[in-house]
C-alpha positions in Angstrom: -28.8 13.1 14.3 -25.7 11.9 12.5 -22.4 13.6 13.8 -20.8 15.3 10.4 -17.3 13.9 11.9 -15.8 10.6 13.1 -13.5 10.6 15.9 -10.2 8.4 15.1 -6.9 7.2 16.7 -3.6 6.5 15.2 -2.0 3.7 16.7 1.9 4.2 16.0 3.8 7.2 15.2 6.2 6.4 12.8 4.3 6.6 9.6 1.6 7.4 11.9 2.5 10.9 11.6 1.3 10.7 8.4 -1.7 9.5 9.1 -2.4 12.1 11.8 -1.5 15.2 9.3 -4.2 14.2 6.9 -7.0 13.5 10.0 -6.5 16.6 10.9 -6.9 18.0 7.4 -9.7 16.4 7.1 -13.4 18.4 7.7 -15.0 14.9 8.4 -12.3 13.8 11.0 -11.4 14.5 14.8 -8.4 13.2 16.1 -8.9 12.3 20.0 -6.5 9.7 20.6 -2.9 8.6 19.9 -1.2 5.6 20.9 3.3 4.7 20.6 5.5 2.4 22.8 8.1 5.7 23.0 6.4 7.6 26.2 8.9 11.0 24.6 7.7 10.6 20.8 3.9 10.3 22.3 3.8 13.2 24.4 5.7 15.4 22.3 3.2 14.6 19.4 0.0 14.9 21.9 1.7 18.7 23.0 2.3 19.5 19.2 -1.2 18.2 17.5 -3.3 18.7 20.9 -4.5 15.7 21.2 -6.9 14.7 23.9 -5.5 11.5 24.8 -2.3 9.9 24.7 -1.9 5.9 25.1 1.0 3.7 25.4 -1.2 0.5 25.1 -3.7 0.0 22.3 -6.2 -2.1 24.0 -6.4 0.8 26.5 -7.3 2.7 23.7 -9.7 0.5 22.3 -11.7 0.7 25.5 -12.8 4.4 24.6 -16.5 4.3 22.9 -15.9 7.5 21.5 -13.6 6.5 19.2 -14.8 5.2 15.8 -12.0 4.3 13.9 -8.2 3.9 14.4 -5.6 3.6 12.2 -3.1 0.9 12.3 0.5 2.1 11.2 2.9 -0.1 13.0 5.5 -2.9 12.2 4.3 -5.1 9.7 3.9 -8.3 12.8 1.8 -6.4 14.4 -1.1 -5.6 12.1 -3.5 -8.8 12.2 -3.9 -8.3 15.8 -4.4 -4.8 16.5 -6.5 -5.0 13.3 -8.6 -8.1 14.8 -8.7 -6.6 18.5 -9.7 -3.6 16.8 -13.0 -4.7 14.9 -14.0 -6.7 17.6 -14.0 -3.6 19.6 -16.1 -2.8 17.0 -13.9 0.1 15.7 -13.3 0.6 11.8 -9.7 -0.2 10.6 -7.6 1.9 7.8 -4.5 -0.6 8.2 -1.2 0.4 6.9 0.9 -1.7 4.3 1.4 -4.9 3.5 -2.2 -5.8 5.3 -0.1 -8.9 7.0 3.0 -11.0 7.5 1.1 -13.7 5.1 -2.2 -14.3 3.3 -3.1 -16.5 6.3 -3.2 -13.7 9.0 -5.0 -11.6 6.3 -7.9 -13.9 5.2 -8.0 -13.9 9.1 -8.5 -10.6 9.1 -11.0 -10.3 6.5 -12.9 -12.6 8.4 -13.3 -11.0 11.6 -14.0 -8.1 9.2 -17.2 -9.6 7.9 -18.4 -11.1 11.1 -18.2 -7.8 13.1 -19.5 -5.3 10.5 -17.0 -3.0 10.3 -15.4 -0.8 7.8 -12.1 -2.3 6.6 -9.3 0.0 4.9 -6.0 -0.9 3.3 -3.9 2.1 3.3 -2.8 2.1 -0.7 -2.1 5.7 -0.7 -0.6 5.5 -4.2 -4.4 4.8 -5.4 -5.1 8.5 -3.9 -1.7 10.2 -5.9 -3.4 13.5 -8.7 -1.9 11.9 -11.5 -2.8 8.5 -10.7 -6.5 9.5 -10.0 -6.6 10.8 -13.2 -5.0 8.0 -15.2 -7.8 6.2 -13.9 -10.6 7.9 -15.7 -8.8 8.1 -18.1 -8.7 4.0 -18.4 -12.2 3.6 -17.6 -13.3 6.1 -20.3 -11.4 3.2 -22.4 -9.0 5.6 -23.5 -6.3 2.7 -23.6 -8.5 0.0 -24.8 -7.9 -3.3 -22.9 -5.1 -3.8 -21.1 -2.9 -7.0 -21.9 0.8 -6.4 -20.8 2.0 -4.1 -18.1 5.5 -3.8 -16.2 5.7 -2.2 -12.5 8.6 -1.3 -10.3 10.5 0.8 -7.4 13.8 0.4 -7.6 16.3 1.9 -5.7 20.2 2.0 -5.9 21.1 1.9 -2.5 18.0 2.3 -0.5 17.8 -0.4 2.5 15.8 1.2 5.1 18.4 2.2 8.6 16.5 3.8 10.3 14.9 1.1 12.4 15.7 -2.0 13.3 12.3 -4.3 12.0 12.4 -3.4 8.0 14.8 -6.0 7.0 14.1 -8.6 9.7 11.8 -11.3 8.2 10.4 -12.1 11.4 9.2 -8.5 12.0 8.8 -7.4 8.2 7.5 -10.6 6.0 10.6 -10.1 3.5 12.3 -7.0 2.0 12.0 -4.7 -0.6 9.0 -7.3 -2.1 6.9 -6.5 0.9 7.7 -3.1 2.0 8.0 -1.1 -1.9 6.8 -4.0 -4.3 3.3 -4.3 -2.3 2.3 -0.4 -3.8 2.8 -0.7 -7.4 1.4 -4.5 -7.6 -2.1 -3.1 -6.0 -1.8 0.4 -8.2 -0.9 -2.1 -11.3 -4.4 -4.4 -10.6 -6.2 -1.3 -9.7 -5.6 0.6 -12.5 -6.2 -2.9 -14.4 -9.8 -3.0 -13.1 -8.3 -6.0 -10.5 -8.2 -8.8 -12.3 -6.9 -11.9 -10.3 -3.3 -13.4 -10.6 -3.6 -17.2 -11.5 -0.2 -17.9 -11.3 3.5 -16.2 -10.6 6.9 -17.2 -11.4 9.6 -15.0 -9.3 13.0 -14.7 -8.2 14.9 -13.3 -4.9 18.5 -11.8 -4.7 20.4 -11.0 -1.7 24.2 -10.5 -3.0 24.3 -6.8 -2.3 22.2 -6.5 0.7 24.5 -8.5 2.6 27.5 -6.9 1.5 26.2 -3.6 2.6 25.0 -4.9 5.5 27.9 -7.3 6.5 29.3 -4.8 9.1 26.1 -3.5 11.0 24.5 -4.5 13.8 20.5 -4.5 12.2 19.3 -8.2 11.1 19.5 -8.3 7.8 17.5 -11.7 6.3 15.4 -10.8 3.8 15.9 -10.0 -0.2 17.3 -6.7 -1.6 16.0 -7.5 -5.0 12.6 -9.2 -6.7 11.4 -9.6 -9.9 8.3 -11.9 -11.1 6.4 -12.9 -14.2 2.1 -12.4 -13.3 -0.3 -14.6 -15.2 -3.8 -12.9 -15.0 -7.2 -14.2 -15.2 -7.9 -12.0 -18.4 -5.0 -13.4 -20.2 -3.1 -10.2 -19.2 0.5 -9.9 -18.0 2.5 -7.8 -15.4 6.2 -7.8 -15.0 7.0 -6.5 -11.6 10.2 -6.0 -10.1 11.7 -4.0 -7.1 14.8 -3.2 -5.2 16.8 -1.9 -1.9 20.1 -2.1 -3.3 20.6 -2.4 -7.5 22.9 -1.2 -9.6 20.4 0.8 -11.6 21.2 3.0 -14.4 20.0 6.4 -14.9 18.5 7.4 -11.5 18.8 6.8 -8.3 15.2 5.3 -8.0 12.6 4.6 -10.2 8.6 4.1 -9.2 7.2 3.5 -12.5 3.7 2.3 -14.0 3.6 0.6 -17.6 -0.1 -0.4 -19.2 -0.4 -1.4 -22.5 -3.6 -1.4 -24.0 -4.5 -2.1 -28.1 -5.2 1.9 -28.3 -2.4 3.3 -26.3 -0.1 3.2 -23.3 0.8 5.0 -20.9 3.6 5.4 -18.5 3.4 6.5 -14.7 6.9 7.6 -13.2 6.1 9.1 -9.5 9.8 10.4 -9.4 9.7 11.6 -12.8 9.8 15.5 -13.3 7.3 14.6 -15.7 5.1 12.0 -14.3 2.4 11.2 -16.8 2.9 10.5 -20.3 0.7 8.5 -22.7 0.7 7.2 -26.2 -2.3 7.0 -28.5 -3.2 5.9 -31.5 -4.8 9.0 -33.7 -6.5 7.3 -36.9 -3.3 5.7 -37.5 -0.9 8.3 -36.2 0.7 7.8 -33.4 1.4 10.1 -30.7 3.2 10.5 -27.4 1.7 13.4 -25.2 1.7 14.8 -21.7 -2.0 14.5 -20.8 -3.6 18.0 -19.1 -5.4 17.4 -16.2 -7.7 19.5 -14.7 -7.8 21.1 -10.9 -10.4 19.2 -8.7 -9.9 21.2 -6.2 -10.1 19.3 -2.8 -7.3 16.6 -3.1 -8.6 13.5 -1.3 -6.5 11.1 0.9 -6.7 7.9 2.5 -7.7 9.2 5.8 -10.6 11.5 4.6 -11.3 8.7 2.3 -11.8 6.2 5.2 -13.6 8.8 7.5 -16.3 9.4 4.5 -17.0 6.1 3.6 -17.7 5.7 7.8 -20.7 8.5 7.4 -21.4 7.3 3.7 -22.0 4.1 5.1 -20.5 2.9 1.8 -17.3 0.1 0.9 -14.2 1.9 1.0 -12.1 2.1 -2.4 -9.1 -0.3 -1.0 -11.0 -3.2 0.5 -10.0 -5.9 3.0 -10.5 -8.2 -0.5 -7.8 -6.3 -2.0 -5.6 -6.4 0.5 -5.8 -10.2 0.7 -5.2 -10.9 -3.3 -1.9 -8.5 -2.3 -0.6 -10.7 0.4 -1.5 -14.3 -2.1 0.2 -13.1 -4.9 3.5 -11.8 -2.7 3.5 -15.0 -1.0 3.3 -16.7 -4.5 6.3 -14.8 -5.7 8.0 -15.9 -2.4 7.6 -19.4 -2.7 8.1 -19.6 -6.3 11.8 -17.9 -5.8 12.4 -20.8 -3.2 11.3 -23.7 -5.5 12.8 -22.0 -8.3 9.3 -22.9 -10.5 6.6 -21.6 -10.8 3.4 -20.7 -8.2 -0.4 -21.5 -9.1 -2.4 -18.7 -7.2 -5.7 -20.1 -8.3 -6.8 -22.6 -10.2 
């Protein structure tokens, strides 16, 4: 008989703490196993959550046959081969954002995700947000009409990560605010699009105020503090994307916004709005700007009880190893094209 949980362990307790809230919130998850270089943050968190076991090395972890799944939540270098030592351990993977340093490591990773059967998870918890879950039916139900044009940001004033050493050091991180901000609202912007595929990106890098902020500390600081690019899809669709550490933005302090544009209505999505949904249609010729209602649906899914499910469902989880990969190609694209200064085919 089919155990009604699956037994998990979080590798990393930085956003990892995340991660282990919303196991333990989960009726379909038991937590048995934690794993973190600091020996202090580990054992306090194993006292606090009692936790079975405690690890300081991931393989060790790995060895358990209990365990089912883990989740990866560690610095951005370390993903493809936790995530690859992980599935050939034959353990399911819900891998924190981006999926990789590069599209490289993460076609290697949807490889070995193929060959050993596994369940593979991007962690795009913005996909899981109320109001973006409902903006979704909402789309499907063709409530917009098609989509052609969209625009996508989170921008911040002065926002470059301190608190750790690794976010703005491209050798540990991939890049900057491109690959740590820009990577949710490009995958919530295809989502919510029905994931079309980029053909072809034309982008541009700044740096001039992260390295003024930056000049007197003693954190590398070698990535961008500001991106923008221009996203040809396969549909004949567009997206405008931009995001930021440090701008001079007007208004607010930071901005994570949506934009879709479809020939019925549009529709904005502002997750630091106090409003956060707003839509426009177009009533028999009138048209209209509203606040849609939405519904209680009680239970609010996350990412973690999403994962665990989809391990007893037996069924594809919603943000595939697939997506993941078109993520890391099109942010790669936009890198390249700011360093040529032209711009990037993505496919043919």
């Amino acid at each position: 008989m089919m155990s009604d949980k699956v037994k998990v362990g979080v590798i990393g307790l930085g956003m990892g703490k995340f991660h282990i809230r919303n196991y333990k919130a989960s009726p379909n998850a038991e937590l048995v196993a934690i794993c973190d270089l600091n020996v202090e943050r580990l054992n306090s968190m194993k006292e606090q959550e009692n936790i079975p076991f405690a690890f300081t090395d991931y393989r060790d972890m790995l060895l358990s046959d209990d365990i089912q799944g883990v989740s990866i939540a560690v610095p951005n270098f370390l993903h493809k081969q936790i995530a690859i030592d992980a599935m050939k351990a034959g353990k399911h993977v819900l891998c924190e954002k981006p999926m990789a340093m590069n599209a490289q490591e993460a076609q290697e990773m949807v490889d070995v995700a193929k060959a050993s059967g596994v369940k593979f998870m991007m962690h795009f918890n913005s996909r899981f947000v109320p109001d973006v879950r409902f903006l979704k039916k909402r789309i499907e139900a063709g409530e917009l009409g098609e989509i052609y044009y969209a625009k996508a940001g989170w921008l911040r004033r002065r926002g470059i990560p301190r608190g750790t050493g690794w976010f703005a050091d491209k050798a540990k991180a991939g890049g900057g605010p491109l690959i740590d901000l820009g990577v949710h609202v490009l995958d919530l912007s295809l989502w919510l699009m029905g994931n079309p595929k980029v053909v072809s990106v034309s982008g541009s890098t700044y740096s001039q105020l992260g390295n003024e902020l930056m000049k007197d500390s003693d954190r590398v600081f070698d990535v961008e503090d500001l991106a923008s690019a221009f996203l040809r899809l396969d549909n004949g669709a567009t997206l405008l994307l931009e995001t930021s550490w440090a701008q001079n933005i007007v208004g607010k302090k930071s901005d994570k916004y949506i934009e879709l544009y479809g020939y019925k209505g549009g529709v904005r999505w502002g997750g630091d709005d106090p409003i956060p949904l707003k839509m426009v249609e177009d009533r028999c010729g009138d048209i209209s700007e509203f606040q849609p209602v939405q519904l209680s649906e009680g239970y609010l899914e996350t990412p973690q009880h999403h994962f665990v499910t989809s391990i007893l469902e037996d069924k594809e989880p919603m943000a595939t190893a697939e997506h993941g990969l078109e993520v890391m190609k099109v942010l790669d694209a936009i890198y390249l094209s700011a360093k040529k200064g032209e711009e990037i085919r993505v496919r043919v």
